[in-house]
N, C-alpha and C positions, 0 to 999 in steps of 0.2 A: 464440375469445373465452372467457374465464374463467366458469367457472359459478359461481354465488357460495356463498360456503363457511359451514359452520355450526360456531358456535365461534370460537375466539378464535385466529387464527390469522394470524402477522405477524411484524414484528421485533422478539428479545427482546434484543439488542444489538446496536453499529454502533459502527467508530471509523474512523479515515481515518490515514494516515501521512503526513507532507507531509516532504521528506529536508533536510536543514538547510541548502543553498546553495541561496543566492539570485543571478541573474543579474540584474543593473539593464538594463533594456531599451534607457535612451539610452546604455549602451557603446556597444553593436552601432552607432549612426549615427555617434559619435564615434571610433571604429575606421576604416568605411568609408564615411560620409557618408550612410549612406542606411541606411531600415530600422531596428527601434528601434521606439521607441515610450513610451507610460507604463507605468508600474508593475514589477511585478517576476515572474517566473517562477520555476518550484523546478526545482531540477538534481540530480539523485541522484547521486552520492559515485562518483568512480573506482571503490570498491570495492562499488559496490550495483547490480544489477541488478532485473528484476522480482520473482524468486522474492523473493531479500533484503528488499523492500520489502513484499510480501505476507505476510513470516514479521512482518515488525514491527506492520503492521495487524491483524493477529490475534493478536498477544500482548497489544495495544492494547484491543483488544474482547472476551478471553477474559480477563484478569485481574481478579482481583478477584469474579467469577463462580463460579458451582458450575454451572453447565450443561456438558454435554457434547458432542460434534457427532457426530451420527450417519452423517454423510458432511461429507466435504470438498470441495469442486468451486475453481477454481482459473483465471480466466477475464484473458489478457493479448494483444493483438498484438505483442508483441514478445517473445515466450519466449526465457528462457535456452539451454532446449533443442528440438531437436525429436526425433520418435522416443520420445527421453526423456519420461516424465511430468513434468511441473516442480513439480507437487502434491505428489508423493512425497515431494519435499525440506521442503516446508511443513511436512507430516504429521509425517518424523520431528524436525523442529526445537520442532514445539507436542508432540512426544510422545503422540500419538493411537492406541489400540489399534490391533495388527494388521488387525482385524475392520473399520478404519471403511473406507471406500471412497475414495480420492483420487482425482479424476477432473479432465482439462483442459477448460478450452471455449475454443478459442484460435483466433486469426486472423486475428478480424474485432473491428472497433470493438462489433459489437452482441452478441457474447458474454458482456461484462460484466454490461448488465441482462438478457441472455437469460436467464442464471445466476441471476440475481438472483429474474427470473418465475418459472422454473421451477420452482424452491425452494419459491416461494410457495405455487405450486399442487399441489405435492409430500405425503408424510406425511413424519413423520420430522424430525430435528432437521437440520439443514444449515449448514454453514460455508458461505459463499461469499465468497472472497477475488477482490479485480482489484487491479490493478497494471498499469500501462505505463509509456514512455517515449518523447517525443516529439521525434523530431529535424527538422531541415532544412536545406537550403542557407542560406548565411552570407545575410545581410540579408533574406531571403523569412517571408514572414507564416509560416510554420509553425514558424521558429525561437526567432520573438519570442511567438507565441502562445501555444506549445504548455508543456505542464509534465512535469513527474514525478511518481508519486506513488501510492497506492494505496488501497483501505481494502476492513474485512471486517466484514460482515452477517450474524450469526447469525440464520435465520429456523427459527420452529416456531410450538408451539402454548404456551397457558397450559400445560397439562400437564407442561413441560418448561422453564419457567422462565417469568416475571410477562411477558407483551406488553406492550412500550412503544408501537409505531404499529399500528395492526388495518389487516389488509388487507382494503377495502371494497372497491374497485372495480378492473377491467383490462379494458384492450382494445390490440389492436394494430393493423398497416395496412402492408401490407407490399406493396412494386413491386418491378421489377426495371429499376433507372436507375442508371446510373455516374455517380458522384458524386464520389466518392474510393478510389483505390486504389493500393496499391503491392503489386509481387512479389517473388516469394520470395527472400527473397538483398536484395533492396533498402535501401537505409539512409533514403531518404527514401519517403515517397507524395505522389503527384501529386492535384490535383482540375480536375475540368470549371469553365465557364466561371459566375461562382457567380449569374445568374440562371436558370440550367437549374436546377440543384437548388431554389432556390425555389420554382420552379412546383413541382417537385413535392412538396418535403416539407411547404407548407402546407395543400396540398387534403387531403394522408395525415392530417396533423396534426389537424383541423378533424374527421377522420372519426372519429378513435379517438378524440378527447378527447370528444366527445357519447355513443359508443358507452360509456365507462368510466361517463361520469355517469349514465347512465339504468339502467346496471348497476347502479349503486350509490345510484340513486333520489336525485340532487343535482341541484341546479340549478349555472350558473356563480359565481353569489353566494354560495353554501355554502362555497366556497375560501375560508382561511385565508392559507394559502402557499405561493406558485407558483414552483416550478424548472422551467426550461426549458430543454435542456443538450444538446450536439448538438459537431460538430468544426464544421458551416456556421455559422457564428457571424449571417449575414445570415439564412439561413431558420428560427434561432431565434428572433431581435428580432423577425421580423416575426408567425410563427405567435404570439407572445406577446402583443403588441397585438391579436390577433384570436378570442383564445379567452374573452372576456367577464368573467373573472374580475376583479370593479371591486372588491370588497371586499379583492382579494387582496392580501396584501403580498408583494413580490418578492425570491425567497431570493437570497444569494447563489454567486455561482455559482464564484466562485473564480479568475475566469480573470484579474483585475487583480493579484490578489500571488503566485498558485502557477501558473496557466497552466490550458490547458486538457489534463486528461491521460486524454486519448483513451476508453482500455476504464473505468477506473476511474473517470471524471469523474463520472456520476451516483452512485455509489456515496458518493463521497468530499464531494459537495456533501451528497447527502442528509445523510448522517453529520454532516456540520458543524451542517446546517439544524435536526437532531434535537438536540442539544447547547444548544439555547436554546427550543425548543419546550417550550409549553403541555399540559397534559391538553386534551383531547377541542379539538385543532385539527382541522383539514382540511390535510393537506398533497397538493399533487396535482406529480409527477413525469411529465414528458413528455419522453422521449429521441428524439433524432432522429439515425437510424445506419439506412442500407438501410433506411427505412420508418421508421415513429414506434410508440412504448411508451407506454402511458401510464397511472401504477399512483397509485391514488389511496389513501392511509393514513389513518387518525383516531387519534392519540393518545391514548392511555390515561392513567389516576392515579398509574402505577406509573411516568410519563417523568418525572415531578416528584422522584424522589428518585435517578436514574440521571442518572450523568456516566460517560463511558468514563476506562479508565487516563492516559491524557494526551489532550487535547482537540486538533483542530483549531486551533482558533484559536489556542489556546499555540504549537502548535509555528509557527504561523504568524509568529509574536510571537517567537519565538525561533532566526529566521533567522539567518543571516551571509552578507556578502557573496561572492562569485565572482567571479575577475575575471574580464574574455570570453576573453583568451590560457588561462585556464585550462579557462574552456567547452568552446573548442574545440579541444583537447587532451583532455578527458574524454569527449567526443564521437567523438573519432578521424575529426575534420576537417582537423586539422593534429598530425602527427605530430614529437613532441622529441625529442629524443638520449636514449637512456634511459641509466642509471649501466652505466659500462663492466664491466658482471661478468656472470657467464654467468645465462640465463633460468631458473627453477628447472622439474625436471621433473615430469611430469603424475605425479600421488598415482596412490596402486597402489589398485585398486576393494578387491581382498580386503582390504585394514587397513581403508580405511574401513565394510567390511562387518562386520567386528570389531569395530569402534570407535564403531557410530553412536550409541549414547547420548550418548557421550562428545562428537565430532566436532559434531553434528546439536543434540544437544539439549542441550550443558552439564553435563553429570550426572557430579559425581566420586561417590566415594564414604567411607562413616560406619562407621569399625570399632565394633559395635554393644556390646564389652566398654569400649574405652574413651573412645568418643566424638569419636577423633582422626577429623578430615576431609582425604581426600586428593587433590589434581588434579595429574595425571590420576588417575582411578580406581587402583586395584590390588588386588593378591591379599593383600597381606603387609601388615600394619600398622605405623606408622610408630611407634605405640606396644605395645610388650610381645610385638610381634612374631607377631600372632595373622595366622591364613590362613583365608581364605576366609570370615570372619566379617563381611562386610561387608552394608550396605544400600543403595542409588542414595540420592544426595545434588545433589536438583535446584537449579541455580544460576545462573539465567538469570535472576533475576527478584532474586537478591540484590546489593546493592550493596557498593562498598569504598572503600580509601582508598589514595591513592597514597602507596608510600612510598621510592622511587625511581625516577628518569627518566632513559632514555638515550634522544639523537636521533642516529641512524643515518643520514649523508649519503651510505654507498659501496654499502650493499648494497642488491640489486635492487626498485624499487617501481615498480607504470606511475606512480606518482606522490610520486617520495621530496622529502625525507626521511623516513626511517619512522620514529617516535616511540613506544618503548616503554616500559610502566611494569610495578613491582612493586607489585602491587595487596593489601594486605590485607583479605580479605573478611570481612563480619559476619558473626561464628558460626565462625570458624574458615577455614583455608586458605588459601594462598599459593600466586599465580601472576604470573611475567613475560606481559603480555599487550600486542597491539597496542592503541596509541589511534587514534585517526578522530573525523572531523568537530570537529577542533580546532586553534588553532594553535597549533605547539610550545614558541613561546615565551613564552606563555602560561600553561603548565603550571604547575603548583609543587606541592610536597611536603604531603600534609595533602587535596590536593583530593579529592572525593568524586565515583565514579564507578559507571558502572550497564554492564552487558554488550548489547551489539546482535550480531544475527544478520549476517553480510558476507562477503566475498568475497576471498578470499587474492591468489590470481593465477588465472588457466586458462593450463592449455600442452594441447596436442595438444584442442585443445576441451573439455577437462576444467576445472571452475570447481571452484577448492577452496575449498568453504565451511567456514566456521568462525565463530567468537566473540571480535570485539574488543571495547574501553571508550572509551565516552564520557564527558565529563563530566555528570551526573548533573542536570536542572532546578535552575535556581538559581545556579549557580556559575559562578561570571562574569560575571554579571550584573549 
């Protein structure tokens, strides 16, 4: 149990990434008669995996800010890699000194708020990113339920930037009951029969949520606003009607338009919940994954003038549809003929070891005699011819404007046609780049666009990341 801490120490930002496709839930009954259901789920992009989704939730939460993150931690069941760190890639994409620590907590649904606790009860400044992806067999509740999706919580101290929610109270409650699990290699997870887990995660529930409030000298009337978030969607409804909070209003939880996205869900609900919150509310968090979490916050002066780089709810707001043939094809439940030309081959580690500013984090470079900007970086200046006189020219975070489009129907995509634009960027610089999360026909010349973190292809298991454009909030709309 959390010893209570002195000082002001909690969350000094949060943002959630929700990926732009949307899957209508009565496709899936409409398809095969069964299965379905209301509302809408989020589907992350052929080209976007965890890490990709977790680079975006923390550009989300780290822009606009001057805080730094003294470690990074990095929490998904579904890792792009294993062996591999998948943090590592975070790090070099948000450009984090060598010295910060990137570390995984993967595997398990309850690494995401483990990550989260641990932070808390931690010194030091912390990024803590989750991200998942939630599949299942065609018409089974896990298909229609589940989402995609990620988001990132910088926790510390006032010391290190203004606290938006103070962390007042924790307790956990932890068994050892099969509930839900899948292995290793698996594409979906199975669960027990779901009044087994009931019984147990509401007596766990019941235990840690008293245990938190007395730590934190509350009654259940003190609650403001109650999330209650969990994969057992039954032993959350019910632990919820039983925990007393009458004054409380009930956050939401996300799972009717983006789904339920496993490691990230409390993370990503918080974040939303936080984006409309009060000074000095009561927000009480109670995760239910192997046992119950339950971390209770109080809001501070400083939430009232904080909005993260793009909101939840925008991006919620700012979906497009999916059709299901294309679900499951971006799922690799039904495999399509891919364009008849050969797979390109796995990137060589040494260039990209060369290159990761570049590659990772967008960074051309600024000849510092004559201000000319160049992508990709180089040695030689494109004006006056000067060497080695350069400066890193970060551009991830700038936006441009299309000034040419060509759509690509032969060469190889999992999902063509591929659609590329010649982007002129603000401030100088000129680059052919991939578009995503758009349709091609849709484009036009003039349109204004912003760079995302994504995923080229993988061959030989190798995922080559890199930086394509979207079109930019707004446009299209």
């Amino acid at each position: 149990m959390l010893t209570r801490m002195s000082g002001n120490r909690g969350i000094i930002r949060a943002a959630g990434y929700v990926p732009y496709r949307r899957l209508d839930r009565s496709a899936i009954a409409k398809t095969f008669g069964s299965g379905g259901g209301r509302g809408t789920r989020a589907v992350a992009g052929f080209d976007e995996d965890t890490t990709t989704m977790g680079v975006e939730a923390a550009r989300f939460a780290l822009r606009g800010g001057e805080v730094t993150a003294d470690a990074l931690w990095f929490a998904t069941a579904s890792p792009a890699y294993l062996d591999k760190t998948n943090a590592c890639t975070i790090h070099a994409a948000l450009r984090l000194d060598t010295d910060v620590p990137a570390l995984d907590f993967g595997g398990a649904l309850r690494s995401g708020i483990g990550a989260l606790r641990t932070a808390l009860e931690a010194n030091g400044t912390t990024l803590v990113v989750a991200s998942d992806t939630r599949n299942g067999l065609p018409t089974s509740g896990d298909e229609s339920a589940g989402g995609d999706g990620a988001a990132a919580v910088l926790v510390g101290s006032d010391d290190a930037g203004p606290v938006i929610a103070e962390l007042i109270g924790a307790a956990s409650a932890t068994e050892e009951f099969i509930d839900r699990w899948r292995a290793p290699g698996s594409p979906r997870s199975k669960q027990w029969e779901e009044r087994f887990g009931e019984t147990k995660y509401v007596p766990l529930g019941d235990r840690a949520w008293n245990a938190a409030l007395k730590q934190a000298e509350l009654s259940p009337g003190d609650v403001n606003l109650l999330l209650v978030t969990g994969m057992h969607a039954r032993a959350a409804k019910a632990l919820a009607g039983k925990l007393g909070a009458v004054n409380a209003a009930s956050a939401d939880d996300l799972t009717a338009t983006v789904g339920n996205a496993g490691t990230a869900q409390p993370l990503l609900a918080l974040a939303h919940a936080l984006e409309s919150a009060a000074p000095d509310q009561v927000i009480a968090l109670v995760v239910l994954a192997d046992g119950v979490e339950v971390l209770l916050f109080r809001t501070t002066a400083a939430i009232a003038g904080y909005r993260p780089a793009r909101t939840v709810a925008s991006q919620i707001a700012g979906g497009a549809d999916l059709p299901y043939g294309k679900f499951l094809s971006w799922k690799e439940i039904v495999t399509l003929e891919p364009p008849r030309r050969p797979e390109p081959d796995r990137i060589s580690a040494s260039v990209s070891g060369r290159t990761e500013e570049w590659k990772y984090a967008f960074v051309g470079s600024r000849d510092r005699s004559s201000g000319a900007l160049h992508l990709p970086p180089t040695r030689v200046s494109r004006v006056g011819d000067t060497i080695d006189d350069m400066e890193p020219a970060p551009m991830a975070d700038i936006e441009g404007t299309i000034q040419i489009i060509t759509i690509d129907r032969i060469a190889y995509s999992p999902s063509p046609p591929i659609t590329f634009a010649i982007v002129d960027f603000d401030g100088g610089g000129r680059l052919p780049v991939e578009m995503t999360d758009v349709n091609a026909d849709d484009l036009k010349i003039g349109d204004r666009v912003e760079m995302t973190f994504r995923k080229l292809f993988t061959a030989d298991d190798i995922h080559n990341y890199f930086w394509k454009a979207r079109l930019a909030p707004g446009v299209g709309e």
